[in-house]
N, C-alpha and C positions, 0 to 999 in steps of 0.2 A: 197408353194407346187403347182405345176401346173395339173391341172386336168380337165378332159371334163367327160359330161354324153353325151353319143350316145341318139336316140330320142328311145320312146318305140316302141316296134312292138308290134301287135296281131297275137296272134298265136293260129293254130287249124281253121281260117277262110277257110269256102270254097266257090271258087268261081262257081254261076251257070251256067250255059248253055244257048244259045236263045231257047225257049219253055220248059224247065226242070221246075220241078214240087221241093216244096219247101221243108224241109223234113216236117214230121210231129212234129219231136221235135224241139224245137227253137235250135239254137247252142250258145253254151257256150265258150266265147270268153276269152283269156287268155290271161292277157296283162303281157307282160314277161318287166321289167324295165331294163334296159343297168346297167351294173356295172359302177362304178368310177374306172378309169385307172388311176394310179399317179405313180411316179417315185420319188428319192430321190437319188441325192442330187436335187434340181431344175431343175439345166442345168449340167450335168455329164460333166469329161473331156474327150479329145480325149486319145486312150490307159488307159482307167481307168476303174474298175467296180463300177456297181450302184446296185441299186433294183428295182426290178419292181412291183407293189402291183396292185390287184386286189380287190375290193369291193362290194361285193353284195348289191342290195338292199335289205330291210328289207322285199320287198312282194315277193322279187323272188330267194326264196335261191339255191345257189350252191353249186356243190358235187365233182366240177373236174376246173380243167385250164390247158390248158395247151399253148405253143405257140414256137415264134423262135425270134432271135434278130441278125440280122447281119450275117446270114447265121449257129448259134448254136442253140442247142435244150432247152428251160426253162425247170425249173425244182420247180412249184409251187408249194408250202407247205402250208395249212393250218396254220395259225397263230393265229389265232383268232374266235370269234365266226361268222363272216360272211368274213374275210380278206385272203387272201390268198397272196403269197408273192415270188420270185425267183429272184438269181443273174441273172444280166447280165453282158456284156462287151463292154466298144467301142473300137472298133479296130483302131490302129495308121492308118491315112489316111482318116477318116470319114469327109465326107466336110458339117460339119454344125449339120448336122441331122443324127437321127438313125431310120430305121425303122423298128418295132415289128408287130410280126401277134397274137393277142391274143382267143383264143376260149375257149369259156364258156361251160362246161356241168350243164342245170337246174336241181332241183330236179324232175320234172316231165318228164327227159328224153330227151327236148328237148338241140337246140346246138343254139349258136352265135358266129360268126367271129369278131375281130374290129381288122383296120389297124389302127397305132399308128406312130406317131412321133414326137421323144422323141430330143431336140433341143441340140449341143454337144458345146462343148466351144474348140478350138485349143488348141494343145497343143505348147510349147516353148522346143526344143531342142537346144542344142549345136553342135559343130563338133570338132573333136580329130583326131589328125594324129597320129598313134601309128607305131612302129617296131618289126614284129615279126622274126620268124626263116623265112629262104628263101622258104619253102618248102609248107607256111601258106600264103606268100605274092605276088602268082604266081599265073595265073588259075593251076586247080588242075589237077591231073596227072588221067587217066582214071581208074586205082586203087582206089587212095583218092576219085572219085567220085561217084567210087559205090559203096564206106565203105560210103560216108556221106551220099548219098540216102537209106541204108540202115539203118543210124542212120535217120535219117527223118520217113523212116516207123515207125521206133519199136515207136516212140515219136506220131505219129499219133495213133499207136494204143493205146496207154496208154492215150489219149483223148478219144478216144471212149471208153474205159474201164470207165471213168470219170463220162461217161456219162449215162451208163449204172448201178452203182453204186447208192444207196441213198446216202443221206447226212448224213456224220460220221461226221463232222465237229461241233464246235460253235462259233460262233464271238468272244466270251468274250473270249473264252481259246489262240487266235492268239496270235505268239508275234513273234518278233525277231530272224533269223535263227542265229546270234549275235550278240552280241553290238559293234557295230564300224564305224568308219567313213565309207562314202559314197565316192567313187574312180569315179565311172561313171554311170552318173544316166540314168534311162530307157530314150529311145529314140535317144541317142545322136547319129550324124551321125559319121560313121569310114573310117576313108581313111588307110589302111595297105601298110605300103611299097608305097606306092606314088602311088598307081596301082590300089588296090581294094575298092570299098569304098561300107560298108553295115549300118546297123542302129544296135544300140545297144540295143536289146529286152529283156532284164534284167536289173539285178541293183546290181554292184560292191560294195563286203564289204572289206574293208582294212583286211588283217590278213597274219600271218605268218604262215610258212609250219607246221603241227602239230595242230595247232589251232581249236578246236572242233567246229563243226557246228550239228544245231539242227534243228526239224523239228517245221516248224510253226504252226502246227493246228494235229490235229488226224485226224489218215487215215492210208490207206497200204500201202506199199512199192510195186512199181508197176515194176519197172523198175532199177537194179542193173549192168551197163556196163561201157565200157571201148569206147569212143564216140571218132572221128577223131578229131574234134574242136572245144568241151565240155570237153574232156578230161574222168578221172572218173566221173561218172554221177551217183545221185541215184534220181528219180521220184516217188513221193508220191501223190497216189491217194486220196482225200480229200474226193470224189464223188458229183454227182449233177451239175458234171461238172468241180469240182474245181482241178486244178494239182498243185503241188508245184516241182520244181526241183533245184538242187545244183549243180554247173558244176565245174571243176576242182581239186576235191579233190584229194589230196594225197593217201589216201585211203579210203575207204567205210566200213563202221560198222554195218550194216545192210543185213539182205535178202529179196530177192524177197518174198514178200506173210506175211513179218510181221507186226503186229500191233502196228504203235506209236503213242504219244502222243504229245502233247508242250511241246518242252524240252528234248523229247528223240535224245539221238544224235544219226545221221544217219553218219557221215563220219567226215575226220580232212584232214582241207586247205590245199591246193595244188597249184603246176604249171604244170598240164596235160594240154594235149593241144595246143590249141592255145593262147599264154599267153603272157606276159611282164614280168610277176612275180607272186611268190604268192599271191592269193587274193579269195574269194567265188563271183562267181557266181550269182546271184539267181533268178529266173526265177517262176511267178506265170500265168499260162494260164485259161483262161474259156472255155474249150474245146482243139480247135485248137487257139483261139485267145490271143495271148501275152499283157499282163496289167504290169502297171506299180504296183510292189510288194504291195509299200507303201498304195496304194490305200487299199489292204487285209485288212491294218491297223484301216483303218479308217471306215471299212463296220457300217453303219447303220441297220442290219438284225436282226426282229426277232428271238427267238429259234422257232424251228419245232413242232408243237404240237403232231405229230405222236410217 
């Protein structure tokens, strides 16, 4: 586990003036102790999420955390009787390192900043030439471009809904949106039609047209459309930042604004979109930031004491 203590500060010090007069009461000096910043896994990977933990000292308790990582908002949770705790994400592209801004609220009111950096490990991608329809393997038609900037919007906002959300989630309840082989794993670079080439920011389940797909954790259903190169799309708000999304379904089983669970089915496999063939999608974000799904899997997070 890699971890630092910042050095203590005094706080409440004032300083005097040339000829000022001293007060009459002595001042009471408050030595405020830096918390333990650690993270877990050790060294996270690149496009993966982690945890970010916070730890009070024993003489200087805290009531609040709060911070950012990589350009998203944390979302600190009391976990324990001085521990506080929040996902984070690293974003594909991260060269080496991440850096967190974390700020403490004391019990007594006052505040502390510490910059962090938190060391990433590369990640290993492949590359795939695939063949889609002519219409997907072109630059896009001034139509198609501002149907997909407007699926880009509605998807940004459903981040920031995320974020504004508590945590309806628990690690334990995660599982499998199915069980099936893996077609194409997060990251891999795509060359379409010999022309385009983009990075693959999800992670491909083998499945036939029909084939039920379910939601990986509890949350709301945020997002119920019909996407230019997602296809049918349903987005599930987790909160706390956490998104899940399903791209290419056949159909959608779900509405906007419902409550599910692990296991509730939100939609059944498709070839919407921009496709090869039938197959699910699947897409887990920490805000705006694309992760590799699996990683959901393997989260190390306390439950939320709230």
């Amino acid at each position: 586990m890699l971890w630092f203590v910042l050095p203590a500060v005094a706080a409440g010090a004032i300083l005097l003036g040339i000829g000022q007069e001293p007060p009459e009461e002595p001042l009471r000096a408050t030595i405020v102790m830096a918390p333990e910043i650690t993270w877990r896994p050790d060294v996270p990977g690149e496009g993966r999420l982690f945890v970010l933990r916070v730890q009070a000292s024993e003489h200087t308790p805290i009531i609040g955390v709060h911070g950012e990582a990589a350009g998203e908002e944390l979302h600190f949770a009391s976990v324990d009787e001085r521990g506080f705790e929040s996902l984070a994400a690293v974003p594909v592209g991260s060269d080496g390192r991440l850096s967190a801004t974390v700020r403490t609220v004391f019990a007594d009111g006052g505040e502390s900043t510490y910059a962090v950096d938190v060391p990433v490990t590369a990640g290993e991608y492949a590359h795939e030439a695939l063949s889609v329809a002519p219409r997907f393997g072109a630059p896009l038609s001034p139509a198609d471009q501002a149907r997909l900037d407007e699926d880009r919007r509605i998807a940004r906002t459903a981040a920031e809904r995320a974020h504004r959300t508590r945590r309806l989630w628990s690690p334990e309840g995660v599982r499998m949106p199915r069980e099936s082989r893996v077609t194409s794993g997060f990251g891999d670079g795509r060359i379409f039609n010999g022309q385009l080439s983009s990075r693959h920011m999800g992670l491909d389940l083998q499945g036939f047209s029909g084939d039920t797909v379910v939601s990986v954790a509890r949350g709301t259903v945020e997002v119920v459309a019909p996407f230019l190169l997602a296809g049918n799309v349903v987005y599930v708000n987790h909160g706390a930042g956490l998104l899940s999304a399903y791209f290419h379904l056949s159909r959608q089983l779900v509405a906007v604004g419902d409550t599910v669970l692990p296991g509730t089915p939100v939609g059944l496999v498709g070839a919407t979109g921009r496709v090869t063939g039938p197959h699910l999608h699947w897409v887990v974000r920490y805000g705006n930031t694309s992760v590799d799904p699996r990683s959901l899997l393997d989260l190390d997070l306390a439950p939320d004491e709230r």
